[in-house]
N, C-alpha and C positions, 0 to 999 in steps of 0.2 A: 864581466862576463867570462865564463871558464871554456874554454878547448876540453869538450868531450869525448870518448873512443868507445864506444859500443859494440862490441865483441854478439856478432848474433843479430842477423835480421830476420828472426818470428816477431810474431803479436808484442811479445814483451819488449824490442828491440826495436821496431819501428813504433809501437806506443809511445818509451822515454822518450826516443829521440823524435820526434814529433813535441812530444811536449816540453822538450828542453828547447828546443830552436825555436820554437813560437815563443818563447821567453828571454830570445837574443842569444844564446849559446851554441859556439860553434860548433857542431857534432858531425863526424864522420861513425859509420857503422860499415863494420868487416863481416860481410858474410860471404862463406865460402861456396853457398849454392849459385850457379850461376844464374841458374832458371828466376824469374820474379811472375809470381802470379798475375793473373788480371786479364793474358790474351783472350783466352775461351777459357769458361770457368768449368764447361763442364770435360774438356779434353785435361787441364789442369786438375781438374777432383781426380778423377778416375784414369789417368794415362801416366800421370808423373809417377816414378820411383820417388822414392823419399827413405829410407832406411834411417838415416837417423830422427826420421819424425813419425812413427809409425803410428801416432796418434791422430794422421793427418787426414786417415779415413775412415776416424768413426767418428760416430754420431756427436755431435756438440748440441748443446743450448746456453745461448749466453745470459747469465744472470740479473737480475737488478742491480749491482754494485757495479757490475760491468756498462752495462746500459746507462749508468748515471756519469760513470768518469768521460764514457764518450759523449752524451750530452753534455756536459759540463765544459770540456776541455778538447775534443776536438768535432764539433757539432755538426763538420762537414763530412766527416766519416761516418757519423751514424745517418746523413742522408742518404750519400751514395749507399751506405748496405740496403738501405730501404728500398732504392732504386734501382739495387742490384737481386730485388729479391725477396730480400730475408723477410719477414713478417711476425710482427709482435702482436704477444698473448699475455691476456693478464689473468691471473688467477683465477679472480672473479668469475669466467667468461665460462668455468664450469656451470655458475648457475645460469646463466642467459639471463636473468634482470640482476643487476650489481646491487649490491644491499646499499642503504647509506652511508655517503661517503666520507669516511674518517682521514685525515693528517697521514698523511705517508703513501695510502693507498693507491695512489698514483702513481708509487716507486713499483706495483708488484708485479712487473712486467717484462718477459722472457723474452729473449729476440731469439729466434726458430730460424736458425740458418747452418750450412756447412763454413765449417772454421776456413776454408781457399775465400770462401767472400770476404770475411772480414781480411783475411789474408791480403785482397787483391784493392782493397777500398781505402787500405793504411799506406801498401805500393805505390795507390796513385795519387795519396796523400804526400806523401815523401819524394814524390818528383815534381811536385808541386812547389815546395818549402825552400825557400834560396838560402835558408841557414843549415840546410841539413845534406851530406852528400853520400852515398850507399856507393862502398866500392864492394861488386859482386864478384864473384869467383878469387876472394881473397882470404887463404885462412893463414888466422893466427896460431901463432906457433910460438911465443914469450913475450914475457910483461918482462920492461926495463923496470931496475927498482937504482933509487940511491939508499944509503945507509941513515939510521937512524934507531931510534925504540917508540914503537915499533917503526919497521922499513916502509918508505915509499913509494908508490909503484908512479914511475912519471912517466910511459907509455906501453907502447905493445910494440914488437917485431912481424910483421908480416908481407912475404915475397922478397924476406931477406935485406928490409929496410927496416928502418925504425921511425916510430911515429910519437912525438909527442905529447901528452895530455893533462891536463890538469887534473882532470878525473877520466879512469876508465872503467867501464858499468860492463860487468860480465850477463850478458842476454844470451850465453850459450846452450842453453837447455840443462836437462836431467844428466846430461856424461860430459859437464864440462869439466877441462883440464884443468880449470884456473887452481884451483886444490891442489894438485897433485905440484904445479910451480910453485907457489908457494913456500910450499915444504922445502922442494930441493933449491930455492934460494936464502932458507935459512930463518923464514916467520916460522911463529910460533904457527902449529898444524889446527887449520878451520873445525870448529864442533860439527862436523856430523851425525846427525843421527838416522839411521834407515829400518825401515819396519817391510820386510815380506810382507805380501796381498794375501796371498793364495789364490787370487782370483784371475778369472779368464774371460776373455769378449771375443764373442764372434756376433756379427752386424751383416747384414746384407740389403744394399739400396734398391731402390724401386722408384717408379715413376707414379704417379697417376696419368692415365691416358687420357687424354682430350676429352675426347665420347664417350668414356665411361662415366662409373658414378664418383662423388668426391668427398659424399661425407659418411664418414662412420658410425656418426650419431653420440651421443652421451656413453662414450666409454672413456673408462680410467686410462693413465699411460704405463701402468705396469700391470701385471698378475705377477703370482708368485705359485712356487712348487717348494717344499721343504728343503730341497738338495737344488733350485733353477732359478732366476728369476727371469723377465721378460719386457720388456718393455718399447714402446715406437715413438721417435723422434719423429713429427712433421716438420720439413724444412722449407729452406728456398724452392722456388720455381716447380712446384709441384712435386720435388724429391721427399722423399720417407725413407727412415732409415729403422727396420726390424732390429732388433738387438735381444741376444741371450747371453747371461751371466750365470759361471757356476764356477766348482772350484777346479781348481787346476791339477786336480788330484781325481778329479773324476775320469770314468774308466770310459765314458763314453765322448770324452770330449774330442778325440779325431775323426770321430765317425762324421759329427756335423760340420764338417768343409763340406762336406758331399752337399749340394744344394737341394736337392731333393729329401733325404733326409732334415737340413735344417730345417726346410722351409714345412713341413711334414708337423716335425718337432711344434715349430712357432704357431703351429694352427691349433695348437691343441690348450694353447692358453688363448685365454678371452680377450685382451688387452691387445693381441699382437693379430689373432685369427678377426677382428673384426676392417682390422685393414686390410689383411690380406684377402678380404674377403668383396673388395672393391677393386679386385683382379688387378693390380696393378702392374708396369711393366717392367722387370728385373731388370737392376744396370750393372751390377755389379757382381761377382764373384761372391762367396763365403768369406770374409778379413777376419782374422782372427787378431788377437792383443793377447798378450800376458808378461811374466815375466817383472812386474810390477810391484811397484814400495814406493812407500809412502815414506821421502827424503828430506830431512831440513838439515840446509848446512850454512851454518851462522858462521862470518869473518872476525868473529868476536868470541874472547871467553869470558872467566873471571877476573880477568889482568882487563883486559877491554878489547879495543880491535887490533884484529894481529898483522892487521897491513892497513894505511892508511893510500889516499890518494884512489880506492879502489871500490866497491859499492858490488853486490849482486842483485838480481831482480828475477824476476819468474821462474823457474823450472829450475835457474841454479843456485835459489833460494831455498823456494819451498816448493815441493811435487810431492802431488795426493792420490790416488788412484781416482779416476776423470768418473768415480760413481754419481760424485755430487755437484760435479761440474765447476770446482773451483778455480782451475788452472787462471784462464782467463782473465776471470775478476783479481784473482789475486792478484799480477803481472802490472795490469792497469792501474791499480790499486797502490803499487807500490810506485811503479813509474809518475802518477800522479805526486807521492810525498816526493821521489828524487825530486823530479821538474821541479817544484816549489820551493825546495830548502837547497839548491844546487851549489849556491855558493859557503853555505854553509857546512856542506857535507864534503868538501873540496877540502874546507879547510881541517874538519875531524867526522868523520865519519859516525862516532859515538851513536848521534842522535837516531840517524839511520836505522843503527842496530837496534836501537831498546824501543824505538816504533815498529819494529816488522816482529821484534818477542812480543810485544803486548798487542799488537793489533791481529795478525798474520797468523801467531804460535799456535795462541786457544782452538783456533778450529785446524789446523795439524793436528793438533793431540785427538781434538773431537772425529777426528774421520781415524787418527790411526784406532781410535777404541772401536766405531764403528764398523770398519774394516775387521780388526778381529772375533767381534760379535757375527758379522755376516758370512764368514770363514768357518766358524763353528758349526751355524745355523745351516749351513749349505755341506756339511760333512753328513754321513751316516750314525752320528750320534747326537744332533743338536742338543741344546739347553731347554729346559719348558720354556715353551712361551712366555713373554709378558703379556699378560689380559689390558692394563690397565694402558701401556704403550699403542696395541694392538688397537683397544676402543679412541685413542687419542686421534691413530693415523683414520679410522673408519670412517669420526665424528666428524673430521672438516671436510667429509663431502657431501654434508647433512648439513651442516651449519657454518654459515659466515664467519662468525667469529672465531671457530676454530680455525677455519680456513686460513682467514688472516694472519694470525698466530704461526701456521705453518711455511705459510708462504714468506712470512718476516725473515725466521730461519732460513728457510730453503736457497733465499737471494741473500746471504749473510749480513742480513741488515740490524738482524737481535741474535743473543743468544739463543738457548732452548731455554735456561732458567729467565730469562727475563720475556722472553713471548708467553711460552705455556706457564709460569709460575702465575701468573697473574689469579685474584678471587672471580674474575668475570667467566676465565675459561675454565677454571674448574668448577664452577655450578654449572655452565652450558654441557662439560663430560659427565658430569654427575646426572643429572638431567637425562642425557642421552642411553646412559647405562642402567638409571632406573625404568626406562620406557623399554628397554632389551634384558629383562634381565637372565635370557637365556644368551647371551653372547656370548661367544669364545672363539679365540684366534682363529683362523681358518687360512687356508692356499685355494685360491682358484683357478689353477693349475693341475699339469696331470699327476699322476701318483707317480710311485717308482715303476710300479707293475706297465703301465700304461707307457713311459716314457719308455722302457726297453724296448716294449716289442715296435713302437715307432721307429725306432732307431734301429733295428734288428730289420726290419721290412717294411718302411714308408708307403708302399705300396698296399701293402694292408691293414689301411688306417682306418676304415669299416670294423674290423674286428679288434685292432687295438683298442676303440671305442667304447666296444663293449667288453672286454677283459678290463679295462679300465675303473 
């Protein structure tokens, strides 16, 4: 059994080490927040500072791949979320009778929660666990290495001690140092690769009120505007989170902090105006996100890995921009292979690396191209349309089997080429295109004329309406 150091107590940091210590490994994790989730989740959502996690208040939905590693491997935490709240949705449940039920389709299931639950149900996981110990308000500040080709890191320094390790697992997020030591201890410098977003989020939460009404009815979770998109996260405990996307170049984008104009703005798409339209009761300010790239930085070149004794996982792995909600899954994902091959990966790390290029890599690449496609498309000179894309995303909420297909995707369970390549779903699009065959892309969303003068005077959203 190995003496582990996990640098980093988020989701990916108490995930490993949760599932290295349930497999006999002694783990300490160094996190330098002192605060631990779990008192009161809703003065923890919305009262904590967090700057270095500024992702920590907006909207989540946790994936299939995500929901399976915690059924699989720690089954007590996906209780307590349930318990705490969170509530799961399966694709299907767009149609209200589920079609017949095929192999898998049991996976296609979103847990609809704020990331402080899962946050606060791994906490009281980890205080549970007599192999695992969480020293809080502790930050690292250097990895001990000895010599070798390449060098090996046999612990961390932090509070001006040194801490031993057989392996230590970087869980520091998106701006971890671990790179930058590295270097100045003389490995070969980690592949990095970063891709700008252009994109920006601003989210604003809501309650449902007791006495009010609760359901929306058969609406989709996004609309879109040529230059916006929109979408509502329903979560834990009656929480909804409104959400707008656009670029970060856009000229209108400080106007909506202003919550009157956001919320103004958000009515004006279908997707987001039909919950706001079940009066709900605002809990939060306008949060804004940007600043975002999609980062993958490998401890491996073409030599191999440039530090042994060392491993990364989540955010100091791979970070995606959180459109497609992969943070999560991937994190668990990977903490899943550690926990499993732990002493193998102690010994060369190799294996590690060329499971998170082949497993992990494809859908980085697939969201950075996505991300630039949706950067263009939200500028002032988008690209035409794709029709046949366009009729792909329309069809699966018309038909099962598209549905399916998308949803495989969605919770990174298939490819795109291997869900939608298949002969079944293209006679079902085919089919669907010949029964439309005036189809063409469309926004259902406001225009640009319409979103100005919103944004120009919220107040005169009667005549925005109708300029619209």
């Amino acid at each position: 059994m190995a003496r582990v150091a996990v640098i980093g107590g988020g989701i990916s940091g108490l995930g490993a080490a949760l599932m290295l210590g349930r497999r006999g490994h002694a783990v300490t994790v160094f996190e330098q927040e002192v605060r631990e989730a779990g008192a009161d989740l809703h003065r923890d959502f919305f009262d904590w500072d967090r700057p270095r996690v500024p992702q920590a208040v907006q909207p989540h939905s946790f994936l299939a791949l995500a929901r399976s590693v915690l059924r699989a491997e720690l089954p007590d935490v996906h209780a307590d979320l349930l318990a705490r709240g969170a509530r799961e949705h399966h694709d299907f449940d767009w149609f209200g009778e589920h079609p017949p039920r095929r192999a898998g389709d049991e996976d296609l299931v979103t847990l609809r929660t704020r990331r402080i639950v899962l946050e606060a149900a791994l906490a009281a996981a980890v205080r549970r666990e007599p192999g695992v110990e969480v020293r809080r308000g502790r930050r690292v500040h250097a990895l001990t290495f000895e010599e070798g080709r390449p060098p090996r890191v046999t612990g961390l320094r932090a509070d001006g001690r040194t801490h031993r390790a057989d392996l230590v697992v970087d869980a520091s997020g998106r701006r971890s140092p671990v790179p930058g030591w590295l270097v100045a201890a003389g490995c070969r410098p980690p592949v990095v690769e970063s891709h700008r977003t252009g994109l920006a989020y601003l989210c604003r939460w809501y309650r449902l009120r007791p006495d009010g009404p609760r359901d929306p009815g058969r609406v989709k979770p996004g609309s879109s505007s040529p230059f916006a998109l929109a979408g509502v996260f329903p979560s834990d405990n009656d929480t909804v989170a409104v959400n707008l996307m656009l670029s970060t170049g856009d000229p209108s984008r400080g106007a909506l902090a202003d919550p009157t104009v956001f919320e103004a703005v958000a009515r004006s798409f279908p997707a987001t105006a039909a919950w706001l339209a079940l009066d709900p009761e605002p809990q939060s300010a306008v949060l804004a996100m940007a600043g975002l790239d999609n980062r993958w930085t490998a401890l491996a070149d073409a030599d191999g890995p440039v530090v042994t004794g060392l491993v990364n996982t989540g955010d100091s792995l791979v970070h995606t921009n959180p459109t497609s909600g992969h943070g999560v899954s991937f994190g668990l994902c990977a903490a899943r292979y550690l926990a499993t091959r732990a002493d193998r990966i102690v010994a060369d790390p190799t294996r590690y690396h060329v499971w998170a290029a082949g497993t992990l890599r494809p859908w980085f690449d697939a969201q950075v191209a996505a991300d630039r496609a949706n950067e263009q498309r939200l500028t002032e000179n988008p690209p035409p349309p794709d029709r046949r894309a366009a009729a792909l995303a329309a069809c699966a909420f018309d038909d099962p089997v598209v549905m399916r297909a998308r949803a495989q995707v969605r919770h990174l369970l298939r490819t795109p080429g291997e869900a939608f390549g298949t002969e079944e779903v293209d006679r079902r699009l085919t089919a669907w295109l010949a029964a439309r065959p005036d189809f063409a892309p469309a926004h259902d969303g406001p225009t640009r004329a319409r979103w100005e003068a919103l944004v120009a005077d919220p107040s005169d959203r009667p005549a925005a309406l109708a300029r619209g």
